[in-house]
C-alpha positions in Angstrom: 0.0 0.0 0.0 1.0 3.6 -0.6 0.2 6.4 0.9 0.4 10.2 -1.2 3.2 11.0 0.8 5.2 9.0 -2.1 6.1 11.7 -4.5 7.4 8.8 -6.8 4.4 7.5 -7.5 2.8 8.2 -10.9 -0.6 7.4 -9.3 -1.0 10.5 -7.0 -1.7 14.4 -8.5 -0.6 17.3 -6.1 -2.9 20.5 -6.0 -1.5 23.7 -5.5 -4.6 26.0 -5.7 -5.8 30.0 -4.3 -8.4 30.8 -2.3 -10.3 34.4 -1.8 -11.4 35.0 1.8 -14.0 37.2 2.6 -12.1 39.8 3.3 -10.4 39.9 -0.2 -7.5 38.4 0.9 -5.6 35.2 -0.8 -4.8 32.1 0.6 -2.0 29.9 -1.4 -2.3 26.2 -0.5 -1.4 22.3 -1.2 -3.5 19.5 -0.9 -4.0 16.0 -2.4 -7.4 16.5 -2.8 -8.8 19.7 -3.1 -12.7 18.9 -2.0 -12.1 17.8 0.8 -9.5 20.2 1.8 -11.7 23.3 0.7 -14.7 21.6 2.6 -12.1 22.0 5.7 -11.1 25.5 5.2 -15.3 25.9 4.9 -15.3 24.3 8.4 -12.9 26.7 10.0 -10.5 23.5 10.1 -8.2 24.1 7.2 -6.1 26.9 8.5 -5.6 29.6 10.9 -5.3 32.2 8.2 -8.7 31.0 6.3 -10.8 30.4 10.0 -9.6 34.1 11.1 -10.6 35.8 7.4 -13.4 33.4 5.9 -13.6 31.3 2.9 -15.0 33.3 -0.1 -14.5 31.2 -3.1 -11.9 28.6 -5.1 -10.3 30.8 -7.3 -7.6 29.1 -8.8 -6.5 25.6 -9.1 -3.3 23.9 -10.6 -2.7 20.0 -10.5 1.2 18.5 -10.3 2.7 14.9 -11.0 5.0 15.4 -8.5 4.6 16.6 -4.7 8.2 18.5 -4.7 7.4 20.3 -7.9 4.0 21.2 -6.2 5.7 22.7 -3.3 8.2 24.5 -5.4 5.4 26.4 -7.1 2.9 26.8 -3.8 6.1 28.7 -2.3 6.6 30.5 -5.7 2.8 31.7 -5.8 3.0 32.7 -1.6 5.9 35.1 -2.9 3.8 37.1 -5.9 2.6 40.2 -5.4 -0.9 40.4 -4.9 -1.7 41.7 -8.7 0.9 39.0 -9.8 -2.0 36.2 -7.9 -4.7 38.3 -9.5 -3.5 37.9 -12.9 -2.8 34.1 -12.7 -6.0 33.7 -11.0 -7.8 35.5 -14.4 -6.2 33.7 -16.6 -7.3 30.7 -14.6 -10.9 31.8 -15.0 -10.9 33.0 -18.3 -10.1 28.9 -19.2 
């Protein structure tokens, strides 16, 4: 049995994906699978930053083979500018 936690395996797809809180605000995350992680940041149970500013919407999602090359790029997106996140997120949406 394996468990996601083994980037080597083909079988597993990394998320790397934005969230708008209420407030306007962006939250930059990872996850394995992204309904049930944005069900937890609904809860209040996904972070501290998304319980203290609310969960507005999914606004941008981008799947990875590989877990260290979705890490690499959710620490690359945590460093844009907030108009740099805007602009990815718009392309995203005009898909």
């Amino acid at each position: 049995m394996f468990s996601p936690k083994d980037s080597n395996n083909s079988q597993w797809k990394w998320y790397v994906y934005i969230i708008e809180c209420k407030d306007g605000l962006y939250y930059t995350g990872m996850t394995w699978k992204p309904s049930i992680r944005f069900e937890q940041h609904l809860s209040g149970l996904g972070s501290k930053f998304t319980a203290k500013h609310g969960v507005q919407k999914l606004v941008y999602l981008e799947e990875h083979e590989d877990l260290e090359l979705a890490r690499r790029r959710e620490i690359q997106i945590k460093d844009f500018s907030r108009k740099k996140k805007k602009i990815l997120i718009d392309s995203f949406n005009d898909l």
